[in-house]
C-alpha positions in Angstrom: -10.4 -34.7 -8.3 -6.5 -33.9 -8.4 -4.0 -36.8 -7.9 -0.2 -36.2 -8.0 1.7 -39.5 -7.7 5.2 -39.9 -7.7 6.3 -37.0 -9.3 9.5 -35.6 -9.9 10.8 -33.0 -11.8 13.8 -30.2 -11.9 16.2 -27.3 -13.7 19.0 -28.3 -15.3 20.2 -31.1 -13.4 19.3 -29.8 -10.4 16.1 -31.6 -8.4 13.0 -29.5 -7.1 10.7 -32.1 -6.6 11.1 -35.7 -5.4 8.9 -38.6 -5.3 5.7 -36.2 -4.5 2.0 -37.4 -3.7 -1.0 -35.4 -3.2 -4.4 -34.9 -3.7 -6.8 -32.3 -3.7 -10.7 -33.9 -3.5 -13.7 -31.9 -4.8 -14.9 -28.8 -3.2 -11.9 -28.5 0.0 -9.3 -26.7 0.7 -5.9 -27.7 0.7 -2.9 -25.9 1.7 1.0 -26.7 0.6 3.3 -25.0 2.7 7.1 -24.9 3.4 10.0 -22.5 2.9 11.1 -20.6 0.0 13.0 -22.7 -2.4 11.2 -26.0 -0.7 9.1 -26.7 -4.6 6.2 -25.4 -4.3 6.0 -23.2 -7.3 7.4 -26.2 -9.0 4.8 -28.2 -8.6 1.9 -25.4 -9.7 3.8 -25.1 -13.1 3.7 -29.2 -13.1 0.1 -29.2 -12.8 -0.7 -25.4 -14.8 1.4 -27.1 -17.6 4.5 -24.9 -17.7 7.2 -27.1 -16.3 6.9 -30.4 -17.8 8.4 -33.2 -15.1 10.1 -35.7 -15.1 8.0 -38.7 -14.6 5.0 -39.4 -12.3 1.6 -38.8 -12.6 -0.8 -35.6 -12.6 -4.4 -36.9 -13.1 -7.6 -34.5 -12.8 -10.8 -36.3 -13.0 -9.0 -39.5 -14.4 -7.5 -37.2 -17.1 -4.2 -36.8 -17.9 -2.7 -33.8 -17.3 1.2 -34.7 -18.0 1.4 -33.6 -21.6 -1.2 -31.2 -21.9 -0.1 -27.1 -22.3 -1.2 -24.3 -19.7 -3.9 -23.8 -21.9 -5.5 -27.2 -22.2 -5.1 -27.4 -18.7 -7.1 -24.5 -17.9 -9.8 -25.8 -20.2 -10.1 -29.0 -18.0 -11.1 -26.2 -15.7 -7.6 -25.8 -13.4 -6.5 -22.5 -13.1 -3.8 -20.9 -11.3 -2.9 -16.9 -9.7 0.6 -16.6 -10.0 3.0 -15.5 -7.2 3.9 -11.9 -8.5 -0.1 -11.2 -10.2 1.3 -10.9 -13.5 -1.2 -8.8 -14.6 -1.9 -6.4 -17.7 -0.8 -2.9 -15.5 -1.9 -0.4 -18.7 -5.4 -2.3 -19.2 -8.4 -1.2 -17.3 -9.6 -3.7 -14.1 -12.5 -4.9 -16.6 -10.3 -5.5 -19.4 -7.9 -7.9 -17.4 -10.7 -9.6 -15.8 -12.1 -10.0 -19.7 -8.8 -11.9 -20.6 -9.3 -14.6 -18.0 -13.0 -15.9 -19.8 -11.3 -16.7 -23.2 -12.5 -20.3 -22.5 -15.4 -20.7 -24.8 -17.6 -21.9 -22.1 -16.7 -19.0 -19.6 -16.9 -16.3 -23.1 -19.8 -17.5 -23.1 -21.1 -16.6 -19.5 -18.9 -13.4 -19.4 -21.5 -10.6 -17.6 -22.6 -13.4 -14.7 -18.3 -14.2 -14.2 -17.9 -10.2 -14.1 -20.8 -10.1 -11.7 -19.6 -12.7 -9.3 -16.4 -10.8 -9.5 -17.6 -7.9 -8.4 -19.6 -9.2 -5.5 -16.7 -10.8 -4.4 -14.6 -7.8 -4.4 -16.1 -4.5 -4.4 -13.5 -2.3 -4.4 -12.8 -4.0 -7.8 -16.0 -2.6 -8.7 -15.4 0.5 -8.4 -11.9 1.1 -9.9 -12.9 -1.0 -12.9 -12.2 1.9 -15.4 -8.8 2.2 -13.4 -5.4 0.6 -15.2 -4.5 -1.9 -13.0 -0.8 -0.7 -12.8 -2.4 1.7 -10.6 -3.7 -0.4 -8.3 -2.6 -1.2 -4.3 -1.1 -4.5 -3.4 -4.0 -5.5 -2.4 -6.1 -4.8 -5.0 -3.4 -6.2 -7.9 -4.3 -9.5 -5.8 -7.8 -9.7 -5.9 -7.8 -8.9 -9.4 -5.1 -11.7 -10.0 -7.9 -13.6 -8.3 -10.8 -12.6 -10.3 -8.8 -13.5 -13.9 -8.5 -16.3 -12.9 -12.3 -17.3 -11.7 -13.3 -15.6 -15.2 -12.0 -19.2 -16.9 -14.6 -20.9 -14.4 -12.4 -23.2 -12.5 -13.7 -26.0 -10.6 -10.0 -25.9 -8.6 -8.0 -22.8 -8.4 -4.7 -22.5 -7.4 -3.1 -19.9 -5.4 0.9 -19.0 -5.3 1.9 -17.3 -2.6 -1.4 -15.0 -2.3 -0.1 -13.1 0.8 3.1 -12.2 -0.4 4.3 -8.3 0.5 0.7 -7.8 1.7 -0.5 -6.2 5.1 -2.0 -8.2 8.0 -5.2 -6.4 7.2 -5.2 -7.1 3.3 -4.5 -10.8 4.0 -7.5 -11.2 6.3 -9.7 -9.8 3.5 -8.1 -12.0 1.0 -8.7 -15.1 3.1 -12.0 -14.2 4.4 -12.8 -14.1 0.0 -11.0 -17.6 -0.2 -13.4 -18.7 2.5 -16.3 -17.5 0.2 -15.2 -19.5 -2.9 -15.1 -22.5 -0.7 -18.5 -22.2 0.5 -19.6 -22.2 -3.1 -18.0 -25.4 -3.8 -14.9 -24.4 -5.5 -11.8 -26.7 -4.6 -8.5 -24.7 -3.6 -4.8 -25.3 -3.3 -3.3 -22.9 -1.3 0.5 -22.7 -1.8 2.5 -20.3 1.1 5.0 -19.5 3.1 2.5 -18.0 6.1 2.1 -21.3 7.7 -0.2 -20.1 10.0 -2.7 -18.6 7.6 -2.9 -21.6 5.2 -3.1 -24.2 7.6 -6.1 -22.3 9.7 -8.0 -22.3 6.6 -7.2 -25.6 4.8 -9.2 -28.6 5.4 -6.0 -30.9 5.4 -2.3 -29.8 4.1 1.0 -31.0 3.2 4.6 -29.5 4.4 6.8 -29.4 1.7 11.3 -29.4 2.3 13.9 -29.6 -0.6 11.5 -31.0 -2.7 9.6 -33.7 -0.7 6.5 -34.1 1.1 7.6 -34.6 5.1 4.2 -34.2 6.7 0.5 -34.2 6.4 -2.4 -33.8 7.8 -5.7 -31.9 9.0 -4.6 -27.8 8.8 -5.6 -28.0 12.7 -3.4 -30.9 13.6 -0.6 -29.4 11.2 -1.1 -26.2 12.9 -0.7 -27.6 16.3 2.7 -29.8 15.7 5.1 -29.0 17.5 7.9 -29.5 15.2 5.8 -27.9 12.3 5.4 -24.4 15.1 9.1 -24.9 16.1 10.1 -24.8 12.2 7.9 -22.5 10.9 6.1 -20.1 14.1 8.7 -19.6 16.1 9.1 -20.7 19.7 6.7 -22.1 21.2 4.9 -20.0 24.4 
């Protein structure tokens, strides 16, 4: 579905991605973890079409991705929940979640997106007259979330989803991620809480200064002991 081959890219001069390969096949999971600064956000804006790199490939579905802008991109049915929500805080929770089905296609199937939404998160539900400015943490993210499933992605991708959240708030957002993938939805999963990601993902990648050092089944990632050492702490 999603192949990443050789790609590079950067700021100025400076290099945030080197040489990277991945893939992410239709309908699993796949998390892309590694410390702050390692690239990760990098290379979501090289596939969402905001950073333009600096050569390699980004194929979905045997399409180019390369040149295309964020919107084109979304159209192909890729669509990405940034780190930080970046929401619409003085618009109601129904009118943000309306901006994410501008796709003609997903305009089109507006009240059954909204539904699906609102099954998926209830508490959603019931603040949707509430201006989302006013929302918890928790609830900001899910309705970052639910944007972006209003475009009716066939892969969404996730920045940093736990970020600044409680243990308890994170479960429920993972158990919801867990959902999507039941219903066939392909997700990359991009964080710094190793041990979240990795228990959920199907197969991962470990990202540092810009290159891919390790990958793997999330279990067998999870249970490396260089990968615990680096990023879990001692081990027991």
């Amino acid at each position: 579905m999603l192949e990443i081959s050789g790609l590079h890219a950067g700021y100025d001069g400076l290099v945030a991605l080197s040489d990277v390969s991945i893939a992410v096949r239709g309908g699993e999971i796949v998390a892309l973890v590694g410390a702050n600064g390692a690239g990760k956000s990098t290379l979501l804006r090289c596939i969402s079409g905001l950073h333009r790199p600096r050569s390699g490939a980004i194929t979905w579905n045997g399409d180019d991705l390369v040149a295309l802008p964020a919107h084109a991109v979304v159209e192909h049915g890729v669509a990405q929940v940034p780190e930080g929500r970046h929401l619409f805080p003085g618009l109601s929770v129904a009118e943000n979640l309306e901006l994410g089905a501008y796709r003609p296609r997903a305009r089109a199937g507006l009240r059954g997106r909204l539904a699906r939404v609102w099954d998926l998160f209830p508490r959603l539900a019931e603040r949707r007259r509430q201006r989302a400015g006013s929302l918890s943490g928790g609830e900001q993210q899910m309705l970052a979330i639910g944007r972006a499933l209003m475009s009716d992605p066939a892969l969404l991708m996730l920045d940093e989803p736990s970020l600044g959240l409680a243990p308890r708030v994170i479960e429920g957002i993972i158990e919801a991620l867990g959902a999507l993938h039941r219903s066939g939805l392909a997700l990359l999963l991009v964080e710094q809480n190793v041990q979240a990601a990795l228990a959920v993902a199907g197969r991962g990648y470990v990202l540092e200064r810009g290159r891919i050092v390790r990958e793997g089944s999330g279990p067998a990632l999870l249970g490396d002991p260089e990968i615990r050492r680096a990023y879990l702490g001692p081990l027991a």
